[in-house]
Backbone atoms as SQL, in Angstrom:
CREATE TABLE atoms (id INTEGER PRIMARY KEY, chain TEXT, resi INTEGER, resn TEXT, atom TEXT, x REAL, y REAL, z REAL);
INSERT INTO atoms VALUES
  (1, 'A', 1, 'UNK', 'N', 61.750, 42.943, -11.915),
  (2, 'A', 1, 'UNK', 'CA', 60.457, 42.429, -11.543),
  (3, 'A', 1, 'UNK', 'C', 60.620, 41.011, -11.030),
  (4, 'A', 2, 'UNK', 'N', 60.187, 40.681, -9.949),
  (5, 'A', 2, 'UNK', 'CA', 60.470, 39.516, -9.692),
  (6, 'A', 2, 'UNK', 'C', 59.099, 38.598, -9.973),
  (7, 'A', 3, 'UNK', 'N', 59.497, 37.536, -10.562),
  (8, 'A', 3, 'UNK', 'CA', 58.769, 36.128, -10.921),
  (9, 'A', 3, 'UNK', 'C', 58.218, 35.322, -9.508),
  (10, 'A', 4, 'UNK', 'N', 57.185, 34.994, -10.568),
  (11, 'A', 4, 'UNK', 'CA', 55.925, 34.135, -9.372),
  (12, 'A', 4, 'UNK', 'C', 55.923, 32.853, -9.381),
  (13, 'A', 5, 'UNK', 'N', 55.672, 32.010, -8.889),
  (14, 'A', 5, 'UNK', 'CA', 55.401, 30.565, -9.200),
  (15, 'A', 5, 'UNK', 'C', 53.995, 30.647, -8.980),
  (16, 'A', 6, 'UNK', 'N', 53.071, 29.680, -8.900),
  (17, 'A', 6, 'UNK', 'CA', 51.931, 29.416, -8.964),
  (18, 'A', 6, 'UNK', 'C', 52.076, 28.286, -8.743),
  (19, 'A', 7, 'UNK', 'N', 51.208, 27.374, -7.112),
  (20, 'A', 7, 'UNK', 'CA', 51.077, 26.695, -6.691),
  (21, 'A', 7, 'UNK', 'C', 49.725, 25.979, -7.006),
  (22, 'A', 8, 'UNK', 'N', 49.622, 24.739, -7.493),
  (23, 'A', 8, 'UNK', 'CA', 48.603, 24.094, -7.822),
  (24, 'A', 8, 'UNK', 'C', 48.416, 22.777, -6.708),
  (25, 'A', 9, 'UNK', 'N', 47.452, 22.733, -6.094),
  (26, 'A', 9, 'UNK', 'CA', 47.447, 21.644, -5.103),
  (27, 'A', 9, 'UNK', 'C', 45.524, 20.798, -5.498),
  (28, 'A', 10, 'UNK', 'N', 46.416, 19.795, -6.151),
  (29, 'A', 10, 'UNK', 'CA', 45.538, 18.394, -6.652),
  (30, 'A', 10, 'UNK', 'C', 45.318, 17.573, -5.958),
  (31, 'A', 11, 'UNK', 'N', 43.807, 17.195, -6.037),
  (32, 'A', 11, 'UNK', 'CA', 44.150, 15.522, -5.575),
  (33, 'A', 11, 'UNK', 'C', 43.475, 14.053, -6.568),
  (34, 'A', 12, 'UNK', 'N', 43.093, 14.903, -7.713),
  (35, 'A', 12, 'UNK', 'CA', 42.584, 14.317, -8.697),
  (36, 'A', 12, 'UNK', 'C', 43.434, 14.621, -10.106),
  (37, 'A', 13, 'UNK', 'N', 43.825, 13.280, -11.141),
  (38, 'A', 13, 'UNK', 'CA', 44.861, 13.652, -12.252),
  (39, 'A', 13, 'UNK', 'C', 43.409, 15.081, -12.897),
  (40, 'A', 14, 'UNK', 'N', 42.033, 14.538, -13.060),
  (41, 'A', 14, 'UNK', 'CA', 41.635, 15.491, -14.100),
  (42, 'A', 14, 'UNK', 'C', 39.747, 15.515, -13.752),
  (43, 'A', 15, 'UNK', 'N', 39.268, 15.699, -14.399),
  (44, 'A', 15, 'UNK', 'CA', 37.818, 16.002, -14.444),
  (45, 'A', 15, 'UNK', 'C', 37.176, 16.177, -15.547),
  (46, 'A', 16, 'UNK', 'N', 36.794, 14.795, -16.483),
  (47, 'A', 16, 'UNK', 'CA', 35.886, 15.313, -17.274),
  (48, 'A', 16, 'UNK', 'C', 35.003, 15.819, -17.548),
  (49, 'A', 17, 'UNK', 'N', 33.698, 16.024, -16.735),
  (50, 'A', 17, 'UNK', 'CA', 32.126, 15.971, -16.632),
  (51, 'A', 17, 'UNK', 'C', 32.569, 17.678, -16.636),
  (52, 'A', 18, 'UNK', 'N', 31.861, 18.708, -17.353),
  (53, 'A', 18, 'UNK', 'CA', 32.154, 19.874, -17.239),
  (54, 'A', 18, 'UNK', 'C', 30.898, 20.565, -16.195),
  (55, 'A', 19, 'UNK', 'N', 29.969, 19.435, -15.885),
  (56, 'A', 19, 'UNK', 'CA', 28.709, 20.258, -14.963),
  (57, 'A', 19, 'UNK', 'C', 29.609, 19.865, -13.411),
  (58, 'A', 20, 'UNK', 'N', 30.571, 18.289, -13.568),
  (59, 'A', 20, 'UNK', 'CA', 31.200, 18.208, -12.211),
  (60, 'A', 20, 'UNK', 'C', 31.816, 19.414, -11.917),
  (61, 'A', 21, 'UNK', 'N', 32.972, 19.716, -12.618),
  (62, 'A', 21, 'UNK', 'CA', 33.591, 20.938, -12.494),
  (63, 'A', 21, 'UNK', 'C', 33.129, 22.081, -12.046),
  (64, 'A', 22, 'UNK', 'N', 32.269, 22.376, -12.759),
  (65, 'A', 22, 'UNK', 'CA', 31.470, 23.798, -12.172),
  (66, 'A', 22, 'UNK', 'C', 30.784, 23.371, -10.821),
  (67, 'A', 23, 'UNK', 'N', 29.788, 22.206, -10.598),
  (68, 'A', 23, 'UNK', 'CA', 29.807, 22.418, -8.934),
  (69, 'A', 23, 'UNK', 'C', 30.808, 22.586, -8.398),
  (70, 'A', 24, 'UNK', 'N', 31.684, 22.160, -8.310),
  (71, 'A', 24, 'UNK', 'CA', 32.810, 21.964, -7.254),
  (72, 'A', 24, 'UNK', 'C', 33.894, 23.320, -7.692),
  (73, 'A', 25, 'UNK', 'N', 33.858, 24.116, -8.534),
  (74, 'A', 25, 'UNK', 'CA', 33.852, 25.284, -8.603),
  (75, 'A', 25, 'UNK', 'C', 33.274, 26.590, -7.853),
  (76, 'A', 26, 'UNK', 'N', 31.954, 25.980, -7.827),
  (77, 'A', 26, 'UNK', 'CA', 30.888, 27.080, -7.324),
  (78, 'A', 26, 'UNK', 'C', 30.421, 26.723, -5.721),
  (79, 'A', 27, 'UNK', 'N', 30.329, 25.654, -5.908),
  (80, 'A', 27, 'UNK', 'CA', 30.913, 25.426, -3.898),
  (81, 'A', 27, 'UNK', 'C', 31.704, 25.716, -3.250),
  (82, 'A', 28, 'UNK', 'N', 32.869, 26.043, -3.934),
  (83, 'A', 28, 'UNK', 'CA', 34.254, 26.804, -3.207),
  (84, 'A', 28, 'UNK', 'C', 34.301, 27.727, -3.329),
  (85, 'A', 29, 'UNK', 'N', 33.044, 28.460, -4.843),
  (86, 'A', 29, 'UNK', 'CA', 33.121, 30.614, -4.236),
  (87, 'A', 29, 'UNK', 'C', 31.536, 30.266, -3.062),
  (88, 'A', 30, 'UNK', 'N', 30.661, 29.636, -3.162),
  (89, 'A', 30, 'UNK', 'CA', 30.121, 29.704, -2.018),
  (90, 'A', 30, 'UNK', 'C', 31.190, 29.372, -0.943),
  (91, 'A', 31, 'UNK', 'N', 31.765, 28.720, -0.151),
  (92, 'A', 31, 'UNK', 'CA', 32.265, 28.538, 0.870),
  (93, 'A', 31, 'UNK', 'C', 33.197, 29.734, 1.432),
  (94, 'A', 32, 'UNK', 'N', 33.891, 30.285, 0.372),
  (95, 'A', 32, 'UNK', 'CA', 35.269, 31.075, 0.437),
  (96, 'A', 32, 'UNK', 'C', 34.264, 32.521, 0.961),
  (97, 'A', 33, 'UNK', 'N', 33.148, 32.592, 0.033),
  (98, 'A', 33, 'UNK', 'CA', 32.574, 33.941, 0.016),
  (99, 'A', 33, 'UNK', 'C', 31.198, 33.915, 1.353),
  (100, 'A', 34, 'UNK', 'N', 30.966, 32.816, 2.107),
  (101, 'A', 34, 'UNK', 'CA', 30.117, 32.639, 3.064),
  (102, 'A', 34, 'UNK', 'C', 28.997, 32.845, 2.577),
  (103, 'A', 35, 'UNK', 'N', 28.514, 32.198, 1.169),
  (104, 'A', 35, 'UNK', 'CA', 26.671, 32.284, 0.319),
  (105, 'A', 35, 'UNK', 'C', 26.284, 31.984, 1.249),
  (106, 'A', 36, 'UNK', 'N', 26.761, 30.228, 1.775),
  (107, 'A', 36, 'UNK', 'CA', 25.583, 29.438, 2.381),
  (108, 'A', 36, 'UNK', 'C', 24.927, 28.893, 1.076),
  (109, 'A', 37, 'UNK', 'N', 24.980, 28.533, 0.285),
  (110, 'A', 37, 'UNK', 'CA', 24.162, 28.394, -1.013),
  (111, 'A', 37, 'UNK', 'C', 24.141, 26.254, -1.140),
  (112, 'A', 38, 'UNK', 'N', 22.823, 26.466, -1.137),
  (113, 'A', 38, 'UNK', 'CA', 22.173, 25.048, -0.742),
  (114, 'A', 38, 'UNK', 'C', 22.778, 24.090, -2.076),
  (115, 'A', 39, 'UNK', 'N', 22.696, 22.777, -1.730),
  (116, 'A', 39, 'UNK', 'CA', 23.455, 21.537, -3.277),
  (117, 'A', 39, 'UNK', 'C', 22.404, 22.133, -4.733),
  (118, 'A', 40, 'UNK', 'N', 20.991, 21.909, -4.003),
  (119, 'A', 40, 'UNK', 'CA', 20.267, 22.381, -5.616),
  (120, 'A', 40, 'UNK', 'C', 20.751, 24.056, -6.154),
  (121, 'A', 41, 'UNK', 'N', 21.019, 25.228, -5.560),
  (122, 'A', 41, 'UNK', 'CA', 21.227, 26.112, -5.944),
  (123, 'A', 41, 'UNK', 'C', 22.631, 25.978, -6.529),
  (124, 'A', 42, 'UNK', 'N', 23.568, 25.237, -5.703),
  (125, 'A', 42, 'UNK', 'CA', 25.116, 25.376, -6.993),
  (126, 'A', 42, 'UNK', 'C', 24.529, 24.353, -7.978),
  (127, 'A', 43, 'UNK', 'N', 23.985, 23.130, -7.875),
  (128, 'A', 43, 'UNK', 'CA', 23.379, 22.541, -9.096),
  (129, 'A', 43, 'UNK', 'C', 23.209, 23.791, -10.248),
  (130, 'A', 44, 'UNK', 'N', 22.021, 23.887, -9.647),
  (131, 'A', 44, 'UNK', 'CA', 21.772, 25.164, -10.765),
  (132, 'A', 44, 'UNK', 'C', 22.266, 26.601, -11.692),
  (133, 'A', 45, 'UNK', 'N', 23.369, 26.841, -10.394),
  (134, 'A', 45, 'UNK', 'CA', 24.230, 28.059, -10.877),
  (135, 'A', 45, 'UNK', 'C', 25.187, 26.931, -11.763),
  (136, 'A', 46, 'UNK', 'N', 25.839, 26.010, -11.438),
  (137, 'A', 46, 'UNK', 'CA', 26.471, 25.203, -12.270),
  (138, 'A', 46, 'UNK', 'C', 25.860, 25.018, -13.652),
  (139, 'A', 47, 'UNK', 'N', 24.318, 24.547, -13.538),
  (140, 'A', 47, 'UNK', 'CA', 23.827, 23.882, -15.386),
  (141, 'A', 47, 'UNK', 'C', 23.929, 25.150, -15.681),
  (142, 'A', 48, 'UNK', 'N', 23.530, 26.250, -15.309),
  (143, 'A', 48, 'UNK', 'CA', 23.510, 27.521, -15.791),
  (144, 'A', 48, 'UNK', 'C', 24.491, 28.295, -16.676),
  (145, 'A', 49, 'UNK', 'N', 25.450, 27.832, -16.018),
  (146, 'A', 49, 'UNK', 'CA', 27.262, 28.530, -16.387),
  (147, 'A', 49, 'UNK', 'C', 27.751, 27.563, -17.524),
  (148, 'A', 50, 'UNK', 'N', 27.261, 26.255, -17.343),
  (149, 'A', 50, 'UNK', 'CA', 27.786, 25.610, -18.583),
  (150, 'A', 50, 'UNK', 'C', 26.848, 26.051, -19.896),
  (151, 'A', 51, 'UNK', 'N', 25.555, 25.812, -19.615),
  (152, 'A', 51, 'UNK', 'CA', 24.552, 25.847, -20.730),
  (153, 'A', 51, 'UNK', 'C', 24.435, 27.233, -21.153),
  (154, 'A', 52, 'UNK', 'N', 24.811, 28.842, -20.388),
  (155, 'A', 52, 'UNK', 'CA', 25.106, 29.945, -20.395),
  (156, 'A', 52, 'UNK', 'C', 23.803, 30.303, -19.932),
  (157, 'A', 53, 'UNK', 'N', 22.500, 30.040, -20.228),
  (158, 'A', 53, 'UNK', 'CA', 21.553, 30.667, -19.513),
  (159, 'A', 53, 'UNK', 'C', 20.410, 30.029, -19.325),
  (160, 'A', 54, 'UNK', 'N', 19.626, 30.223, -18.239),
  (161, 'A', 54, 'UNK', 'CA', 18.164, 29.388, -17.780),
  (162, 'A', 54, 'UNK', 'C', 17.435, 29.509, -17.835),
  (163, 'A', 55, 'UNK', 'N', 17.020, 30.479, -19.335),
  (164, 'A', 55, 'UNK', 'CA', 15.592, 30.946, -19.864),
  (165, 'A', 55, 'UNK', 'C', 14.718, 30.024, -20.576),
  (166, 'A', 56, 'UNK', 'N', 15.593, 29.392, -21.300),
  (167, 'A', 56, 'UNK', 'CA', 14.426, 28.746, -22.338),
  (168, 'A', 56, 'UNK', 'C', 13.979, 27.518, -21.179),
  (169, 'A', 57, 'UNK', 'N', 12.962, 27.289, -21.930),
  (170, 'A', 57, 'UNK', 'CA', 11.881, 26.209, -21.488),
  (171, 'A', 57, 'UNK', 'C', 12.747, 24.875, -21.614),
  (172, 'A', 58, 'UNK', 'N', 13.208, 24.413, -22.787),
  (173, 'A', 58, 'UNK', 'CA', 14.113, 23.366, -22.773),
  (174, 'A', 58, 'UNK', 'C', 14.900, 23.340, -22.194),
  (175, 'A', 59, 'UNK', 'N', 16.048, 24.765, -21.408),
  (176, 'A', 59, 'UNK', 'CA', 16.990, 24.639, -20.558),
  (177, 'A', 59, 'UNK', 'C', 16.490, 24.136, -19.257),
  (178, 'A', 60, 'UNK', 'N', 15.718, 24.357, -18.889),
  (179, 'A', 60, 'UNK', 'CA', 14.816, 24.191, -17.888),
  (180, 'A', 60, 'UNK', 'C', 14.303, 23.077, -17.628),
  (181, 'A', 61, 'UNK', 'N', 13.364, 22.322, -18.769),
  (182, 'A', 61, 'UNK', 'CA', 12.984, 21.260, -18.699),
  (183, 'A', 61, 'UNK', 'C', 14.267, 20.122, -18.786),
  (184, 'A', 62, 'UNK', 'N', 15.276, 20.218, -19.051),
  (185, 'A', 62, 'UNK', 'CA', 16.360, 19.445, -18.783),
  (186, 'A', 62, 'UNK', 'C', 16.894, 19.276, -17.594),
  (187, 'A', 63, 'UNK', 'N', 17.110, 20.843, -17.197),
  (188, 'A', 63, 'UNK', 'CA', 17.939, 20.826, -15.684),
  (189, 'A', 63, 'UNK', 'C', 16.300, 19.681, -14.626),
  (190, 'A', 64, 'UNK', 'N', 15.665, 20.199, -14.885),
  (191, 'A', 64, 'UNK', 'CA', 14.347, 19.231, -13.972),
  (192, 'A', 64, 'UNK', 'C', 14.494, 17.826, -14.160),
  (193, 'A', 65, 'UNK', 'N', 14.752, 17.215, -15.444),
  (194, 'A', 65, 'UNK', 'CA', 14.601, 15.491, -15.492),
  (195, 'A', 65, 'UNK', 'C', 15.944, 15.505, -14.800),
  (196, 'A', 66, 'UNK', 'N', 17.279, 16.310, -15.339),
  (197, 'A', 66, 'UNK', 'CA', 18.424, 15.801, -14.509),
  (198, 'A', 66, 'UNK', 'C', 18.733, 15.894, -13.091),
  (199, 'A', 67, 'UNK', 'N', 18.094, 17.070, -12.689),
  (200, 'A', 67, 'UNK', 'CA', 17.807, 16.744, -11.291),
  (201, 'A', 67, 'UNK', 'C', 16.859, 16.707, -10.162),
  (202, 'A', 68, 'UNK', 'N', 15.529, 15.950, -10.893),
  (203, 'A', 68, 'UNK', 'CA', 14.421, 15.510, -10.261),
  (204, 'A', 68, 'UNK', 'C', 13.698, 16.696, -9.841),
  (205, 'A', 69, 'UNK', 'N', 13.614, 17.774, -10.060),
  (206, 'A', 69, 'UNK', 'CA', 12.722, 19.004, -9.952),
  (207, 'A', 69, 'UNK', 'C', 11.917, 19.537, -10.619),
  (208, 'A', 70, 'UNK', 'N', 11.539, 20.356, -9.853),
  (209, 'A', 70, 'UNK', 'CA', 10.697, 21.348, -10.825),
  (210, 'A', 70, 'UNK', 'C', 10.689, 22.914, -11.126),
  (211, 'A', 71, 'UNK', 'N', 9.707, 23.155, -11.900),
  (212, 'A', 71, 'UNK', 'CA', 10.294, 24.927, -12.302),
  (213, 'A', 71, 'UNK', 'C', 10.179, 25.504, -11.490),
  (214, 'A', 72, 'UNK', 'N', 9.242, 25.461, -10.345),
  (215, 'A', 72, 'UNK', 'CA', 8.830, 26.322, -9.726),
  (216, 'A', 72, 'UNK', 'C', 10.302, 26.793, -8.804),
  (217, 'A', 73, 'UNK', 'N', 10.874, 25.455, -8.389),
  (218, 'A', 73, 'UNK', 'CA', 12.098, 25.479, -7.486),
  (219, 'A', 73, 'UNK', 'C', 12.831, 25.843, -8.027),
  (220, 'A', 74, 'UNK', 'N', 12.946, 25.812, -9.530),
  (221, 'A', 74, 'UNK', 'CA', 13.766, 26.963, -10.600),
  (222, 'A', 74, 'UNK', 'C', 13.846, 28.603, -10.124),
  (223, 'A', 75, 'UNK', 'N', 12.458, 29.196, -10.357),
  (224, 'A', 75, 'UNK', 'CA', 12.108, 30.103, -10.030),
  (225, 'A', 75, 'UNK', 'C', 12.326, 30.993, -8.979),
  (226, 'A', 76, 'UNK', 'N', 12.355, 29.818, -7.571),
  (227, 'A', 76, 'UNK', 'CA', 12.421, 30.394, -6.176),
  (228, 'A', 76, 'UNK', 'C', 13.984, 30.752, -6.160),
  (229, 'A', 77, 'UNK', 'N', 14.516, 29.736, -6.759),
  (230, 'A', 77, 'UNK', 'CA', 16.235, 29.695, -6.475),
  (231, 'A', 77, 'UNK', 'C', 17.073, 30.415, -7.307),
  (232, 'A', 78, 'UNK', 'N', 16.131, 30.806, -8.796),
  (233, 'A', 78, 'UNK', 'CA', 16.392, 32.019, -9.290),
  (234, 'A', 78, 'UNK', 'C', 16.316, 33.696, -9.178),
  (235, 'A', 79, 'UNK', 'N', 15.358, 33.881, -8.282),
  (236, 'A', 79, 'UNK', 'CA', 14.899, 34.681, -7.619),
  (237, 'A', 79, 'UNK', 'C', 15.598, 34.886, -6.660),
  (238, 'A', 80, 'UNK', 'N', 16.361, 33.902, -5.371),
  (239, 'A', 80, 'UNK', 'CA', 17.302, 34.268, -4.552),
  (240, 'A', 80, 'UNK', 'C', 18.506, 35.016, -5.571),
  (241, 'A', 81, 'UNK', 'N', 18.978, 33.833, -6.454),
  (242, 'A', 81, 'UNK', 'CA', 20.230, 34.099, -6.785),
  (243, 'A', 81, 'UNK', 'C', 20.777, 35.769, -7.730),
  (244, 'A', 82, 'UNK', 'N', 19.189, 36.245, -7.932),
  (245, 'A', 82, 'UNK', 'CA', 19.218, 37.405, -8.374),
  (246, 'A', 82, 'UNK', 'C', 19.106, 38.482, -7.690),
  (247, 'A', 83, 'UNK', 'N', 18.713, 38.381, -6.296),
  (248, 'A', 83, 'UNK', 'CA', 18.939, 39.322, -5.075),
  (249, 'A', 83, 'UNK', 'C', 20.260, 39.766, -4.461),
  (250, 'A', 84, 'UNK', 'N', 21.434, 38.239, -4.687),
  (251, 'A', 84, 'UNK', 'CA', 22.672, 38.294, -4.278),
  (252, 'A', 84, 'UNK', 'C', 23.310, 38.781, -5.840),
  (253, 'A', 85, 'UNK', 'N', 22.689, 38.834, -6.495),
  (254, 'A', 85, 'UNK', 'CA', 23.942, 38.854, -7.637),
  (255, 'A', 85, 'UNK', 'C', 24.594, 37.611, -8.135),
  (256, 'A', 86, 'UNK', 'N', 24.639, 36.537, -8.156),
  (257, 'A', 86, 'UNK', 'CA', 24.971, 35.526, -8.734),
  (258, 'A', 86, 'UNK', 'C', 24.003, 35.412, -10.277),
  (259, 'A', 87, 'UNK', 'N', 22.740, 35.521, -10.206),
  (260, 'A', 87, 'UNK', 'CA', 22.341, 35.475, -11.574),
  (261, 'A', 87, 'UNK', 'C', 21.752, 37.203, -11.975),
  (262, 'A', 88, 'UNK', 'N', 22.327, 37.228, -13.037),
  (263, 'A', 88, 'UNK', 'CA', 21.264, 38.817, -13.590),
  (264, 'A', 88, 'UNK', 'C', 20.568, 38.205, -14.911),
  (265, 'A', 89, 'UNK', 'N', 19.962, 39.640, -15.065),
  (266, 'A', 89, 'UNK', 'CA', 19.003, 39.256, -16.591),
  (267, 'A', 89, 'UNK', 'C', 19.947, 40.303, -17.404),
  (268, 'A', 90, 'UNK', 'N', 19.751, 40.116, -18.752),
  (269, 'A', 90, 'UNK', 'CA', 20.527, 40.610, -19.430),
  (270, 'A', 90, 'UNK', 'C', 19.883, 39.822, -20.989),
  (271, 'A', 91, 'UNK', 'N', 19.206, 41.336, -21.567),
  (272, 'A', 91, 'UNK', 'CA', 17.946, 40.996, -22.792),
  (273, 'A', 91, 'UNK', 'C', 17.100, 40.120, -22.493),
  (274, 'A', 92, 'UNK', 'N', 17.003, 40.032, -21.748),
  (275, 'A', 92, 'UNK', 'CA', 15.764, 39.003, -21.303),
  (276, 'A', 92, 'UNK', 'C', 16.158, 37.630, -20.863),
  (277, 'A', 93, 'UNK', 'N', 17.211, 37.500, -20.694),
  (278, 'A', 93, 'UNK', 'CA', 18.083, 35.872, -20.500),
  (279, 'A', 93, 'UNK', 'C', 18.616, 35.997, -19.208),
  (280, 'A', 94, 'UNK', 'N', 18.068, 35.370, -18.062),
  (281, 'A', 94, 'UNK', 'CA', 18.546, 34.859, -16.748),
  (282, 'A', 94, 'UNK', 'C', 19.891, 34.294, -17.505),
  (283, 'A', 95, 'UNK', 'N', 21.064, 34.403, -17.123),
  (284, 'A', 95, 'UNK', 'CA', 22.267, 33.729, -16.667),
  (285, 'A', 95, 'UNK', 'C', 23.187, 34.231, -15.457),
  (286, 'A', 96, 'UNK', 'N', 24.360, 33.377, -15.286),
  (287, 'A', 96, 'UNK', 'CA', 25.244, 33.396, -14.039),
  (288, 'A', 96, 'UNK', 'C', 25.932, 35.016, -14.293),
  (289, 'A', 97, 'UNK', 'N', 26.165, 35.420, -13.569),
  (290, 'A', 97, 'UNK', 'CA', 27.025, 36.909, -13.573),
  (291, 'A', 97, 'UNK', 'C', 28.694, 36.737, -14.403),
  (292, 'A', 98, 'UNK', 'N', 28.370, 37.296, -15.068),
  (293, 'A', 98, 'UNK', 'CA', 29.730, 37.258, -15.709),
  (294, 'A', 98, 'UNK', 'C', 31.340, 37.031, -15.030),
  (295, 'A', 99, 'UNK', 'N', 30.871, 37.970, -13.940),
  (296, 'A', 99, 'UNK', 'CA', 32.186, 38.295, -13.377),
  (297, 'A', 99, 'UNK', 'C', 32.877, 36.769, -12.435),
  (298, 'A', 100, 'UNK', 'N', 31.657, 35.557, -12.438),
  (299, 'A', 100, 'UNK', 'CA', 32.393, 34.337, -11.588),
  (300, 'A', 100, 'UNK', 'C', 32.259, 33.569, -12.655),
  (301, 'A', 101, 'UNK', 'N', 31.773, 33.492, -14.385),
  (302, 'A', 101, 'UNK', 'CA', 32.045, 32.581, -14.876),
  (303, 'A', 101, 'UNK', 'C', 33.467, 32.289, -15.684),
  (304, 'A', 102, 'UNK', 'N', 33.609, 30.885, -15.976),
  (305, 'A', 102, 'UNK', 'CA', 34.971, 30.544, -16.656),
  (306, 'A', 102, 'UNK', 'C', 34.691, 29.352, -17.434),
  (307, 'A', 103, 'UNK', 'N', 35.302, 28.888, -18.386),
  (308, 'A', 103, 'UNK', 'CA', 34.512, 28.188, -19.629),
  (309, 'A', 103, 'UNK', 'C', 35.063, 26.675, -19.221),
  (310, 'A', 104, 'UNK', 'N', 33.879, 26.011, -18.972),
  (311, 'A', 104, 'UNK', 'CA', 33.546, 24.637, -18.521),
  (312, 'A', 104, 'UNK', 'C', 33.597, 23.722, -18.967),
  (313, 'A', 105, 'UNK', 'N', 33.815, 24.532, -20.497),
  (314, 'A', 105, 'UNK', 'CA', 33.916, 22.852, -21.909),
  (315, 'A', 105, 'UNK', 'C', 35.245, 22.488, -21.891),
  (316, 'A', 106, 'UNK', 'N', 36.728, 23.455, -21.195),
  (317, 'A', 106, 'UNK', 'CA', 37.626, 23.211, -21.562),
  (318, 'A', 106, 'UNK', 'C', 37.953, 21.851, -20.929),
  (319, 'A', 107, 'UNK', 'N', 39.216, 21.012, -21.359),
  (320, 'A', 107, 'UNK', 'CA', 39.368, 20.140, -20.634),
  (321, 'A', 107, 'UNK', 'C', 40.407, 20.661, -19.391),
  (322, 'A', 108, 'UNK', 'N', 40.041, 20.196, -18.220),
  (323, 'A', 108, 'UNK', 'CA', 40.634, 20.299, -16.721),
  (324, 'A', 108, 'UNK', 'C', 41.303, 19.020, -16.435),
  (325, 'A', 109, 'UNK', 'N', 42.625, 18.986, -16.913),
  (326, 'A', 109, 'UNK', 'CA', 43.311, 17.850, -16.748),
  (327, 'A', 109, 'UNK', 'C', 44.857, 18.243, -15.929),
  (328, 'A', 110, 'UNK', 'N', 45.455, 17.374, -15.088),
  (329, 'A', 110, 'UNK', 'CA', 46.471, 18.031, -14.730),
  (330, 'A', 110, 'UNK', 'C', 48.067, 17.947, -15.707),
  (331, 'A', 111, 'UNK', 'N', 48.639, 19.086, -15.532),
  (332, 'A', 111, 'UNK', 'CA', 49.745, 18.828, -15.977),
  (333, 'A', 111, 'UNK', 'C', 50.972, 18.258, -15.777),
  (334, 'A', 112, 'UNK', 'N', 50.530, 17.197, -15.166),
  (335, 'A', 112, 'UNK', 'CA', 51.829, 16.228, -14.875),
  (336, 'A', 112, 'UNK', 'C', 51.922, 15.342, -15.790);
């Protein structure tokens, strides 16, 4: 069987902020995958994936003071993102689709 290397190409030692991470995560499956998906919608798929879901009222009322919005624009951009498949419901809890999330608390530091 022949062995792989795995190429890592950095330009930052690390990334603390785990909501930074996930934008800049989720801007590169928008880009790679041609969403088109606007700054407030990866905002949002981002608080989403960290906080795991965008049901409660407090999840909500947070993502709004942190980024100057409101529910309604919650709603609209939840509503797209559930047409494409990026968010489903699941027991009653809007969150990100399983299949693009990856856990955001870890630390992302490089290994050099």
């Amino acid at each position: 069987m022949e062995e792989r290397n795995t190429v890592i190409q950095e330009l930052r030692k690390g990334m603390e902020d785990k909501y930074a991470v996930a934008r800049k995560y989720y801007s590169i499956l928008s880009a790679i995958n041609n969403l088109n998906l606007t700054k407030r919608e990866i905002e949002l798929v981002a608080f989403t994936a960290v906080k795991g879901n965008i049901s409660y009222a407090n999840v909500r009322s947070q993502f709004c003071d942190e980024y100057n919005t409101t529910t309604a624009t919650i709603n609209n951009i939840v509503s797209k993102l559930k047409k494409i498949g990026i968010f489903i419901k699941d027991s009653g809890k809007v969150s990100v689709n399983p299949v693009i999330v990856i856990d955001f608390k870890k630390k992302f530091k490089s290994s050099n």
